[in-house]
SEDREN-200750 format. One line per 4 residues: their letters; for each residue x, y, z of C-alpha. Coordinates in steps of 0.02 Angstrom, whole numbers, plus 50000, padded with zeros to 5 digits. Layout:
BEGIN
A> X,Y,Z ~ ...
//
This chain:
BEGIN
XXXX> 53357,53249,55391 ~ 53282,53080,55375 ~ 53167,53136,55234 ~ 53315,53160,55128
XXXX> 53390,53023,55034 ~ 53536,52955,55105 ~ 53639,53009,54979 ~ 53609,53208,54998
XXXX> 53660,53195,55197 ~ 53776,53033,55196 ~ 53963,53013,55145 ~ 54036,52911,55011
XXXX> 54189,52842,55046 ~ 54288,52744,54915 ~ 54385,52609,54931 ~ 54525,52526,54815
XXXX> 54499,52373,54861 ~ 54670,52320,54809 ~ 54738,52454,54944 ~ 54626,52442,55078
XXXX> 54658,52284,55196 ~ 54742,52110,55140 ~ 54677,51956,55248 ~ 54752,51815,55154
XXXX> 54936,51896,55159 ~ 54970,51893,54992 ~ 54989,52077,54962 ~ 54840,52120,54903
XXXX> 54655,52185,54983 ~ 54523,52082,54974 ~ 54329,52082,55033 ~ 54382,52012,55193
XXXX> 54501,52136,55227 ~ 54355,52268,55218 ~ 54245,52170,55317 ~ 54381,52168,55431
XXXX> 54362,52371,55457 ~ 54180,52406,55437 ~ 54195,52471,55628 ~ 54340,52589,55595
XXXX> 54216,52662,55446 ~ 54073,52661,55572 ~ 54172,52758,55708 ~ 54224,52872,55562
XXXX> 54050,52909,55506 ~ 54045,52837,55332 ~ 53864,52813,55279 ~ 53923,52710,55107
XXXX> 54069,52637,55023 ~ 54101,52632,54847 ~ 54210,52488,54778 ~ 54304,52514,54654
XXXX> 54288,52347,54533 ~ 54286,52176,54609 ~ 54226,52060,54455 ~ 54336,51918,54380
XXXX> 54461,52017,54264 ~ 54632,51980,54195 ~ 54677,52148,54240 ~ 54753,52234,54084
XXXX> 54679,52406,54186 ~ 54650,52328,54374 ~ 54474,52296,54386 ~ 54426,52408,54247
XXXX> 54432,52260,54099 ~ 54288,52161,54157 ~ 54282,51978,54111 ~ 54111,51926,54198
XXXX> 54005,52055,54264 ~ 53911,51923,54399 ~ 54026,51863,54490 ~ 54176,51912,54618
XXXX> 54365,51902,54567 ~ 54436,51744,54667 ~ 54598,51881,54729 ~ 54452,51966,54822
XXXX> 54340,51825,54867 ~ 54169,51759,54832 ~ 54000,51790,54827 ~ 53969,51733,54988
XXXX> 54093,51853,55049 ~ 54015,51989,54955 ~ 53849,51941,55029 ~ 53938,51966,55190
XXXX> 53990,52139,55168 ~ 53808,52171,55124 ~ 53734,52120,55275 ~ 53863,52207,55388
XXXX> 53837,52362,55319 ~ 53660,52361,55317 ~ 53681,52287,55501 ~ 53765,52446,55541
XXXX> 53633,52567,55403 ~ 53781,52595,55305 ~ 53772,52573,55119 ~ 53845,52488,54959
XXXX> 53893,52550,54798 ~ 53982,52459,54686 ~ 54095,52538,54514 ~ 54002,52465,54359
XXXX> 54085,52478,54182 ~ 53977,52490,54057 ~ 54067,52560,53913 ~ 54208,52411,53868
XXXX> 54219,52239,53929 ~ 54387,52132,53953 ~ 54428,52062,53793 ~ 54394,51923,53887
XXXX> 54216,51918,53931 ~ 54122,51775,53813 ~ 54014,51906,53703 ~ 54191,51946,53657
XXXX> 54264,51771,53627 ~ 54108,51759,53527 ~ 54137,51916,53433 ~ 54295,51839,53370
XXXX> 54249,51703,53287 ~ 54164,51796,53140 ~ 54078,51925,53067 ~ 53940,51850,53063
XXXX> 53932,51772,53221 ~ 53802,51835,53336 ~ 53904,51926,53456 ~ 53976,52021,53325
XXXX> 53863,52186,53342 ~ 53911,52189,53506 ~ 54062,52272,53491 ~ 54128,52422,53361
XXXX> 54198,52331,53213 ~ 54285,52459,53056 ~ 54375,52421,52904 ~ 54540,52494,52856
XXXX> 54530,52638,52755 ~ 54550,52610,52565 ~ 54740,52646,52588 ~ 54749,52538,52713
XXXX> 54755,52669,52868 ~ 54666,52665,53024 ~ 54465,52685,53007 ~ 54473,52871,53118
XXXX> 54644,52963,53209 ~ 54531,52909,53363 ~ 54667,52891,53507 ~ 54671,52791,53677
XXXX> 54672,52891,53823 ~ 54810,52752,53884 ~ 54911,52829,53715 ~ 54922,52755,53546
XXXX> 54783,52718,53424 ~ 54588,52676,53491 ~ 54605,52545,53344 ~ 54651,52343,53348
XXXX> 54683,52245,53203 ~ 54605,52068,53206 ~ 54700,51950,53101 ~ 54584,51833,53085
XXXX> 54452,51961,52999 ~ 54552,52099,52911 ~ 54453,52211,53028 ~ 54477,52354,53163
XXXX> 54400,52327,53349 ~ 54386,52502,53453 ~ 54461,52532,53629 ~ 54474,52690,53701
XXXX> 54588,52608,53841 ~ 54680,52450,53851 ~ 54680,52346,53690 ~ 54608,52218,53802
XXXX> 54462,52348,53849 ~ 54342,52319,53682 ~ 54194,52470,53674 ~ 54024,52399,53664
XXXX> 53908,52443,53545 ~ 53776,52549,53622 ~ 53688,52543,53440 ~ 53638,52369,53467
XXXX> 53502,52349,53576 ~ 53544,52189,53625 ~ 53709,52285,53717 ~ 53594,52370,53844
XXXX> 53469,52236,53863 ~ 53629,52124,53935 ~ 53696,52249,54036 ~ 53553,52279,54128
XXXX> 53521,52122,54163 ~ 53709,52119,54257 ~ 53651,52265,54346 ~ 53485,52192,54410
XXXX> 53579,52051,54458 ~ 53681,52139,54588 ~ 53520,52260,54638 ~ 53437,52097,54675
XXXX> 53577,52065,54797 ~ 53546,52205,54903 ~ 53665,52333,54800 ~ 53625,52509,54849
XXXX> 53696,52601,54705 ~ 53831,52603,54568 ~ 53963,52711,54517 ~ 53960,52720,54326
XXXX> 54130,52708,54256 ~ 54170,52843,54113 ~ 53947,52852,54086 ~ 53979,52997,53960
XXXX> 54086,52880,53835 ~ 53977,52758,53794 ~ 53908,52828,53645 ~ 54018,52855,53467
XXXX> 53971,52954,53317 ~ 53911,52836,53179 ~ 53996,52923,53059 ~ 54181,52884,53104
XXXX> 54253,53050,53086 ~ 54454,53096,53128 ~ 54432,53213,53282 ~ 54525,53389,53260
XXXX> 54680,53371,53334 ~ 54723,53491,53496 ~ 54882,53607,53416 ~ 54903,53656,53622
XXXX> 54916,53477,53664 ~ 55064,53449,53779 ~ 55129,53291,53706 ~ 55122,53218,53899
XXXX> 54924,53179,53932 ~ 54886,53054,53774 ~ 54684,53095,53829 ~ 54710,53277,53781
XXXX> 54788,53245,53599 ~ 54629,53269,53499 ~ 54472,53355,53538 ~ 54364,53196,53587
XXXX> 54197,53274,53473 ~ 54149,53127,53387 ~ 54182,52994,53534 ~ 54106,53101,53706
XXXX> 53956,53168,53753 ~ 53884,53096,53618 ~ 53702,53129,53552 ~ 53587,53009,53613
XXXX> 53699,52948,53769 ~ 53567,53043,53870 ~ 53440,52902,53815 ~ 53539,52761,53826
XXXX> 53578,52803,54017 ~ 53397,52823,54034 ~ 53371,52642,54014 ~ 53484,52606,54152
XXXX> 53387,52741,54272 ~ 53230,52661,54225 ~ 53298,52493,54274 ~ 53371,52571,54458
XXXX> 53216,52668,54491 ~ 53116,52507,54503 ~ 53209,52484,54659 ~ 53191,52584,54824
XXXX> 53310,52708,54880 ~ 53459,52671,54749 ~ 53572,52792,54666 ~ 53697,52819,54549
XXXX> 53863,52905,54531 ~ 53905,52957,54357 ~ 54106,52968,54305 ~ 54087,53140,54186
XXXX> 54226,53246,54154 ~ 54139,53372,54059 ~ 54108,53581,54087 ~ 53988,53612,54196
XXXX> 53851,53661,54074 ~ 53879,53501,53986 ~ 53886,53399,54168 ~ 53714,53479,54207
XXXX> 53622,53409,54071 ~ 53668,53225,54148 ~ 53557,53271,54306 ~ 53402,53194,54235
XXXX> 53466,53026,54211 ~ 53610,53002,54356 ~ 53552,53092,54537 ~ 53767,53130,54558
XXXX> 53830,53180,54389 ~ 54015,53177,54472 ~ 54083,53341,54509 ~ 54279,53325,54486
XXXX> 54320,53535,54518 ~ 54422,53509,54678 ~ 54520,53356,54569 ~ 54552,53471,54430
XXXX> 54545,53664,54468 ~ 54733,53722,54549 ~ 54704,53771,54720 ~ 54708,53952,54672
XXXX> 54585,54062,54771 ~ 54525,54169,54627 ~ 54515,54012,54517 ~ 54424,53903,54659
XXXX> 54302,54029,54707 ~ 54234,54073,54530 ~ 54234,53862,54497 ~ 54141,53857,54637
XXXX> 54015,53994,54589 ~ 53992,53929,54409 ~ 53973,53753,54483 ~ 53799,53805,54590
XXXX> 53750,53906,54456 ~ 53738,53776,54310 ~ 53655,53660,54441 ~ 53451,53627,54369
XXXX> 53297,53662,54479 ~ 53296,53503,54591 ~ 53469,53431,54557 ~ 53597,53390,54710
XXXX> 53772,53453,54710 ~ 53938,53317,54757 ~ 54112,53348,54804 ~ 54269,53240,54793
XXXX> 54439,53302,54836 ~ 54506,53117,54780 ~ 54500,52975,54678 ~ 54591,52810,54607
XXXX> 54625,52911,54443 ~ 54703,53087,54544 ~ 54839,53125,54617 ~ 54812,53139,54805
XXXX> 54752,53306,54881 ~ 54886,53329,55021 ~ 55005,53299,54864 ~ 54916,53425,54760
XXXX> 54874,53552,54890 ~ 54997,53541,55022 ~ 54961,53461,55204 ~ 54909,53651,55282
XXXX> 54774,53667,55158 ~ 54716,53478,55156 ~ 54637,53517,55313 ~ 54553,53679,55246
XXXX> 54504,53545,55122 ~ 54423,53435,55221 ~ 54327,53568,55303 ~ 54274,53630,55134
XXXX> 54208,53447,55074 ~ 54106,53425,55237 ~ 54017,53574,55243 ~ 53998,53651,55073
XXXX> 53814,53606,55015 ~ 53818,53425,54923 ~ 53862,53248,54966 ~ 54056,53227,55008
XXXX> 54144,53066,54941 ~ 54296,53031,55014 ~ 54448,52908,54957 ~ 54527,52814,55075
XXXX> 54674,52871,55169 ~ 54615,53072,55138 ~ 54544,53048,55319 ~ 54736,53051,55383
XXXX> 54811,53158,55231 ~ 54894,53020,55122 ~ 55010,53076,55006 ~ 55055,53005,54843
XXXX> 55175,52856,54848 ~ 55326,52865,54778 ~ 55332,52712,54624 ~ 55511,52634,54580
XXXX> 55518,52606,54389 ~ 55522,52429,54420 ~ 55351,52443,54527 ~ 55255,52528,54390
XXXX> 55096,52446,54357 ~ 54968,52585,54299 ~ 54961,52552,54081 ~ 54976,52747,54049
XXXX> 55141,52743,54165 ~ 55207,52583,54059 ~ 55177,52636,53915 ~ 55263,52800,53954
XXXX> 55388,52787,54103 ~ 55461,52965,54066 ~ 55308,53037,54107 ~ 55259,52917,54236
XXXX> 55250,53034,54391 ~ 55121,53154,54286 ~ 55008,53024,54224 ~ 55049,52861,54315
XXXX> 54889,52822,54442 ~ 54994,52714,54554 ~ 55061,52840,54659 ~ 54871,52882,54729
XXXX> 54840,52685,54735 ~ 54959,52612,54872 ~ 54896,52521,55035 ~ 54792,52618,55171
XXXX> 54923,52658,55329 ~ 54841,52586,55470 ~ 55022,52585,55567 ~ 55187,52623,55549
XXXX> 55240,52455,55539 ~ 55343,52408,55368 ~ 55179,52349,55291 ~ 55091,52496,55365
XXXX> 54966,52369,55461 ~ 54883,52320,55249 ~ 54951,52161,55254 ~ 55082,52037,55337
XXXX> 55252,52117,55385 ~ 55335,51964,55306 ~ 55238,52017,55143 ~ 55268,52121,54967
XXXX> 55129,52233,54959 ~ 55058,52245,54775 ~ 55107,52420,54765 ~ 55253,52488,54871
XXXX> 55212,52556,55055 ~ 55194,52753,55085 ~ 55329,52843,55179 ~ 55320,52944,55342
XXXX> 55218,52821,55427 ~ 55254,52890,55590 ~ 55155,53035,55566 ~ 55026,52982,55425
XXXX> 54930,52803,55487 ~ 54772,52790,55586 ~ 54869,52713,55736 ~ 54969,52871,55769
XXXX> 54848,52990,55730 ~ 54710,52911,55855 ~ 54824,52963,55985 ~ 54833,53135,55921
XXXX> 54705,53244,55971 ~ 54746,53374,55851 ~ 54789,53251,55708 ~ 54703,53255,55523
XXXX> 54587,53102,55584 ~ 54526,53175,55727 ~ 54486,53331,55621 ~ 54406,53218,55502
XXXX> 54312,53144,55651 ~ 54242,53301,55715 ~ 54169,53371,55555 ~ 54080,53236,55517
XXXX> 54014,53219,55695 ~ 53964,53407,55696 ~ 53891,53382,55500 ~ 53788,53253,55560
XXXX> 53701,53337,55705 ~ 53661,53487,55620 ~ 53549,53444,55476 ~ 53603,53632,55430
XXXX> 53789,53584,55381 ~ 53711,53434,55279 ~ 53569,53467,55206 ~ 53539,53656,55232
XXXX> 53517,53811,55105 ~ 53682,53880,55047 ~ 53722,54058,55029 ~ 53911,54119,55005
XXXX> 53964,54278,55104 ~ 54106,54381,55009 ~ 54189,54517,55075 ~ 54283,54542,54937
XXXX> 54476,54482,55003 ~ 54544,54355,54876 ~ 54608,54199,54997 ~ 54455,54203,55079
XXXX> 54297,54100,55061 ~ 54166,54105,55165 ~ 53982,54036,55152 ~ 53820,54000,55289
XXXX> 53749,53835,55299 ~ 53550,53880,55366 ~ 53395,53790,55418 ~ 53255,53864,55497
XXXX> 53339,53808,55663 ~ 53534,53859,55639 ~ 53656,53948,55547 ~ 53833,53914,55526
XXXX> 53952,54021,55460 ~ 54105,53960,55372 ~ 54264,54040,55339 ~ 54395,53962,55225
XXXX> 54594,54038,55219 ~ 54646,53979,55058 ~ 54812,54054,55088 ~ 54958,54118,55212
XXXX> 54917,54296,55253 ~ 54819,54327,55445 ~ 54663,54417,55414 ~ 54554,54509,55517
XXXX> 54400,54523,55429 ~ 54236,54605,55488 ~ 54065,54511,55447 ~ 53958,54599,55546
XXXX> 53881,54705,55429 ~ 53871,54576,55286 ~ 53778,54487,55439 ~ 53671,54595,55519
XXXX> 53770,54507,55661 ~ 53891,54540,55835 ~ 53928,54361,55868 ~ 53988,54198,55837
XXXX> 54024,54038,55924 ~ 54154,53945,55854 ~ 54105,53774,55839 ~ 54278,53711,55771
XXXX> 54426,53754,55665 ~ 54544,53650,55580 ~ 54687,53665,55705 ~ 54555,53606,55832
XXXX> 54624,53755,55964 ~ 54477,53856,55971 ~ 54312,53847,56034 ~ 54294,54024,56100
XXXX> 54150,54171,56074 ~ 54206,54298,55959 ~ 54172,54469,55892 ~ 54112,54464,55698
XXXX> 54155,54649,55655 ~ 54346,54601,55711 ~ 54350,54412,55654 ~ 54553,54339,55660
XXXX> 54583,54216,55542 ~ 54751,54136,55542 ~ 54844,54066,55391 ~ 54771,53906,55302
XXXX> 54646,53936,55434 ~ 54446,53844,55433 ~ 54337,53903,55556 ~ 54149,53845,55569
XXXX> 54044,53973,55667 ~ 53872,53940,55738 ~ 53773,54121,55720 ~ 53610,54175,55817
X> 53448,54116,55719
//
């Protein structure tokens, strides 16, 4: 196992660092905070964390408007405590990656302010300037995926500035080589630091046809998710965004054992073609694919099957931008979930909380700080982010152990605290954690259920999924209930097989021997068997 990168056989856990752990007591998570649990993550397993953004930002999209890409928000901390973090992961061989955004700055980074002052000033060609149409219109229909136009008049010049977000979120112009040249040089800056990786915010939008053409608009469009009013031709998965990310591999690849994450939402065919340039073109199925057997299984199957020669699979059941899986998928199948991240061939991230099934928070109108949710508080609970944003539940105290009890948290507390926080699950032998716990400690002594071959065994019955995890050394069979109905279900012949230990199933109540050809599955049901080599 140790002659595999450490991101094929680690886990990726992200962390909103806003959410995570408050040590100042003002209500919000800080660097400290996560300093503060690096043993908790140790005990859990976690080989790297991925932080969501942590430069200085006004905060128009929380992190995601970045106003200088060197240096560490005061709200989180410093430098120094960055530095910190660092050196107590690597202390402990656990890893860093940090979310870079390389498509828009904050409107108030400096080549911005610069950009403002004139066309002709320099910094001008740094971002993507249009004039009005000669009626006066827009330059392109071109639409925020926050809602509303992509287009910002500047007084000042009688021109159009484009922002696919935030009006404070300005695109860069990827057609100025000076664009790249800078950004790199804020990535070496924190690879020089001892930065293990990045994640690389929305990778697939930074290029834009040249040609400024209105997008068709989508006649099925829902009039709910402003992203999926037009079909996004000109301004995704552009051509020549495969070379421009190339430059930034080239810059990582001088450095030993790095890696990036790549935000794509694209098909799978399209996702695959990202594989050269990014080692984790990010695979979002379980975020967006209804947990319907039928529809899960044949995801799943087109998934391995677009994958190039060479190229490494990923799963995340999460995010910051997702509603939360136990939300999604229901608390019984969460655990199925789980089981399904951790041993399905690939490197599992995980978002924080998913450990002890977190569930969406529930958002007063007057808490609402996600700009889609703003800007549309009738549709708030379908496209609002906050809900899968509020503080990690280390207790059921009334601040959930995130930050003082005498304290606001930035984002209102989860409910049923009692039974979802890592306090009362600890104590719980049969708890979601301790689930958690035990596939990753059975993952990472088996090289098999990490970095082994793959094969999927179907026996044809809809809600089940089953699949071996093999090395020349072991075999593990996996069997999946995606749904309520007790199966019996004989592997033996599919098998060649009598046999099976179960090594552990996600109700953690059996460990027994059992007969394949007469195998009982129970509803919402995971069961990892080791088979005779």
């Amino acid at each position: 196992m140790n002659e595999t990168p450490w991101w094929q056989h680690g886990i990726i856990y992200q962390i909103y660092p806003r959410s995570y752990q408050d040590s100042t007591g003002n209500g919000i998570g800080d660097l400290q905070g996560i300093i503060s649990r690096l043993d908790y993550l140790q005990d859990l397993g976690i080989n790297c964390i991925w932080l969501s953004p942590i430069y200085p930002s006004p905060m128009h999209d929380f992190g995601y408007d970045v106003a200088n890409y060197i240096d560490i928000h005061p709200m989180f901390g410093s430098l120094e405590d960055l530095d910190e973090l660092i050196e107590e992961l690597h202390q402990r061989g656990m890893k860093l990656m940090l979310d870079f955004v390389p498509n828009h700055t904050s409107s108030e980074h400096e080549w911005f302010q610069e950009a403002l002052k004139g066309k002709n000033n320099p910094y001008r060609d740094y971002y993507i300037w249009r004039d009005p149409k000669e009626d006066g219109a827009l330059p392109t229909n071109w639409t925020s995926h926050f809602g509303g136009p992509a287009w910002t008049f500047d007084d000042v010049s009688g021109q159009y500035y484009l922002h696919q977000f935030v009006p404070e979120q300005p695109e860069l112009n990827y057609d100025n080589p000076k664009v790249i040249e800078g950004m790199t040089s804020f990535m070496k800056f924190w690879l020089d630091r001892g930065v293990d990786g990045f994640r690389l915010d929305v990778i697939f939008l930074i290029k834009k046809d040249q040609r400024f053409l209105d997008e068709p608009l989508n006649t099925e469009w829902d009039g709910v998710r402003p992203w999926e009013k037009t079909h996004r031709i000109y301004t995704t998965d552009v051509l020549g965004v495969h070379e421009l990310i190339q430059q930034y591999r080239d810059l990582l690849d001088k450095y030993e054992d790095r890696v990036f994450l790549g935000e794509i939402y694209l098909p799978f065919n399209k996702l695959a073609t990202y594989n050269n340039e990014i080692q984790l073109p990010s695979n979002t199925l379980l975020l967006t694919t209804p947990w319907e057997p039928h529809l899960l299984k044949k995801q799943i199957r087109r998934y391995f099957a677009s994958l190039p020669d060479n190229a490494w699979p990923n799963w995340q059941l999460g995010n910051h931008d997702n509603h939360r899986a136990v939300s999604r998928i229901g608390r019984k199948q969460a655990r199925v979930a789980n089981m399904l991240l951790l041993t399905i061939k690939g490197t599992p991230i995980t978002y924080y909380g998913e450990e002890i099934g977190m569930e969406n928070g529930i958002i007063p109108l007057d808490k609402i700080q996600d700009p889609p949710a703003v800007n549309e508080p009738e549709h708030a609970d379908e496209i609002g982010r906050d809900p899968e944003r509020t503080p990690m539940q280390w207790d059921n105290t009334s601040s959930a152990g995130f930050t003082d009890s005498e304290v606001e948290p930035w984002l209102p507390v989860g409910s049923n605290l009692d039974e979802i926080s890592v306090q009362r699950q600890e104590d719980d032998p049969t708890s979601m954690l301790n689930l958690y716990r035990q596939l990753v400690e059975l993952r990472s002594n088996n090289p098999a259920l990490s970095v082994g071959d793959y094969s999927e065994v179907d026996l044809g019955v809809e809600d089940i999924f089953a699949y071996l995890r093999y090395d020349e050394s072991t075999t593990f069979l996996i069997i999946l209930n995606l749904g309520e109905i007790h199966h019996h279900l004989d592997f033996s012949s599919s098998l060649n097989q009598h046999t099976g230990q179960i090594m552990l199933n996600t109700t953690l109540d059996r460990n027994d021997e059992v007969l394949l050809n007469d195998m009982a599955v129970g509803s919402n049901e995971g069961i990892i068997l080791q088979l005779q080599v």
